[in-house]
C-alpha positions as CSV (number, residue, x, y, z in Angstrom):
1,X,35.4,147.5,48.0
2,X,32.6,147.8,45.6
3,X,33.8,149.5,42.5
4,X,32.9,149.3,39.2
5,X,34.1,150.8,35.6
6,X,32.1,149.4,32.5
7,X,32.5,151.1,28.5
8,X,30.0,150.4,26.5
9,X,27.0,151.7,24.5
10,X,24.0,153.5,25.6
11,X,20.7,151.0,24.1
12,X,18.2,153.6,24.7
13,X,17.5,157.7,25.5
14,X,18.3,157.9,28.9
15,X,15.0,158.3,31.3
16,X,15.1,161.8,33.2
17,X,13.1,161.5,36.7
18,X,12.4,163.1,40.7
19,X,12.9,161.0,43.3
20,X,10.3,161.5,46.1
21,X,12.7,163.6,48.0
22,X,12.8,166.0,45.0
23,X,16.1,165.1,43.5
24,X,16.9,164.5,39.4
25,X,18.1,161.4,38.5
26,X,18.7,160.0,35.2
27,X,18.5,156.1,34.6
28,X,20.1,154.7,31.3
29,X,20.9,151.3,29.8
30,X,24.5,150.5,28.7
31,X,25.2,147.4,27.0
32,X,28.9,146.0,27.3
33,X,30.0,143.6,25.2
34,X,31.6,140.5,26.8
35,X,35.3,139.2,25.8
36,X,34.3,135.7,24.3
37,X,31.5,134.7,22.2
38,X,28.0,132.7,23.0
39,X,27.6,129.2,22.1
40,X,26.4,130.2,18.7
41,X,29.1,132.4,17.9
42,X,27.9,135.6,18.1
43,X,29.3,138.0,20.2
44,X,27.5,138.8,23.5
45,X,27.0,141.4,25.9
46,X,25.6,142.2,29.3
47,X,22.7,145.1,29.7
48,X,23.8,147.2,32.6
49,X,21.2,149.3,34.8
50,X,22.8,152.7,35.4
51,X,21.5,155.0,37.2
52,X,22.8,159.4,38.3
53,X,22.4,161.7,40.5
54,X,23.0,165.3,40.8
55,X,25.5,166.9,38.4
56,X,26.3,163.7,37.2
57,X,22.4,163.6,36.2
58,X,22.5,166.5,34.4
59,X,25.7,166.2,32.7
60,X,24.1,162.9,31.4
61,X,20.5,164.3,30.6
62,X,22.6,166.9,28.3
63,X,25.3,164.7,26.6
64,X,23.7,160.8,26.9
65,X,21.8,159.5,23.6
66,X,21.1,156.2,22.4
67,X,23.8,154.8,20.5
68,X,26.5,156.5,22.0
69,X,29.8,155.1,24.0
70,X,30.1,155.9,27.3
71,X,32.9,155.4,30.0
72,X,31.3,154.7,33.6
73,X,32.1,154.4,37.1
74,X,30.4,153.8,40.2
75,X,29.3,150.8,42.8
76,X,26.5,148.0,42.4
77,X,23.8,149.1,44.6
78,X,20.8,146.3,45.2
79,X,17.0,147.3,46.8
80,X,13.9,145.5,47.3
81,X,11.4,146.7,44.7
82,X,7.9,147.8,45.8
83,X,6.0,145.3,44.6
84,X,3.4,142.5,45.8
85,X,6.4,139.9,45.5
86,X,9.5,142.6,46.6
87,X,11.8,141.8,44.3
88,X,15.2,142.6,44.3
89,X,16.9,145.0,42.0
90,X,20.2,145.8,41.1
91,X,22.1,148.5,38.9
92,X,25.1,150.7,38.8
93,X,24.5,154.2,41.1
94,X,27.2,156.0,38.5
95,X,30.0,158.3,40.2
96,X,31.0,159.6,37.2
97,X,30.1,159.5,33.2
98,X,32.0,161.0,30.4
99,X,30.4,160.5,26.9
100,X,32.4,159.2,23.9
101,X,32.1,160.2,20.4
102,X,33.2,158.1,17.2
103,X,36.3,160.2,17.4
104,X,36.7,159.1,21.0
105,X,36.3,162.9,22.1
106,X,35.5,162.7,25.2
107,X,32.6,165.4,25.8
108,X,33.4,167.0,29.7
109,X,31.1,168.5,31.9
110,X,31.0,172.0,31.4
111,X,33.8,174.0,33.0
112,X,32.0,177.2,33.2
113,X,30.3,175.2,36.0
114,X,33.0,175.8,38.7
115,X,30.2,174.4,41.5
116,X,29.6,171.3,39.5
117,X,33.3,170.8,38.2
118,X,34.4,170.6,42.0
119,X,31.6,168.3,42.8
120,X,32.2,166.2,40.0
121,X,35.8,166.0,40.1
122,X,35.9,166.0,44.1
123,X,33.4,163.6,44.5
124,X,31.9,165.4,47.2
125,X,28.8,164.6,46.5
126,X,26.3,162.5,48.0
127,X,24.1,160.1,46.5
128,X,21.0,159.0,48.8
129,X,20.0,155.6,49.7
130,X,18.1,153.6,47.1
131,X,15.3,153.8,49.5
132,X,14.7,157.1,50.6
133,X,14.6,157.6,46.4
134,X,13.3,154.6,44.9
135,X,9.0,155.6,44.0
136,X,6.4,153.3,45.1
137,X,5.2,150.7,42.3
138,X,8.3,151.2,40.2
């Protein structure tokens, strides 16, 4: 199973984007700090592609900022790249996203929303394959 749940925080505004096929996505960078320190003694972490679709994209275009925490979960999806060399990527295709604040308030999608709440909490949704999505050159 492929499956994946990271916390950590968001390193940079979250990118808001169409795929060819005419669907929002929203790509982000969450760094997650590792359990055990480098070499030097400093505390390390791991930079973390992430990447949503649909409500989950719009929840996170509204709610994620640099700087804040954020609970994720989703799969590891990989692609070839369109480039000269086609290089392989990888990143998180995200399932679901709640923000945290400082307070550890956990900021929901909103429930007036009945359509996206049942999507979101159903997970009857689909996200396409990385390559019907992916644009040329990225």
């Amino acid at each position: 199973m492929n499956r994946v749940e990271l916390t950590g925080k968001i390193v940079s505004d979250p990118t808001i984007s169409e795929s060819n096929a005419g669907m929002k996505y929203v790509r982000f960078m969450l760094s997650c700090p590792r359990n055990f320190r480098g070499a030097d003694g400093k505390k390390t972490a791991d930079y973390i592609p992430c990447t949503c679709w649909g409500p989950q994209a719009e929840y996170a275009e509204k709610w994620a900022k640099k700087g804040e925490h954020a609970l994720v979960s989703g799969w590891i999806a990989t692609w070839r790249r369109h480039t000269a060399r086609g290089d392989y990527a990888w990143g998180v295709n995200v399932q679901t996203v709640e923000i945290m604040r400082s307070t550890n308030e956990i900021i929901p999608p909103d429930p007036e929303d009945e359509q996206a709440m049942e999507l979101i909490f159903s997970g009857g949704y689909e996200i396409p394959a990385w390559t019907d999505l992916v644009d040329a050159g990225e």
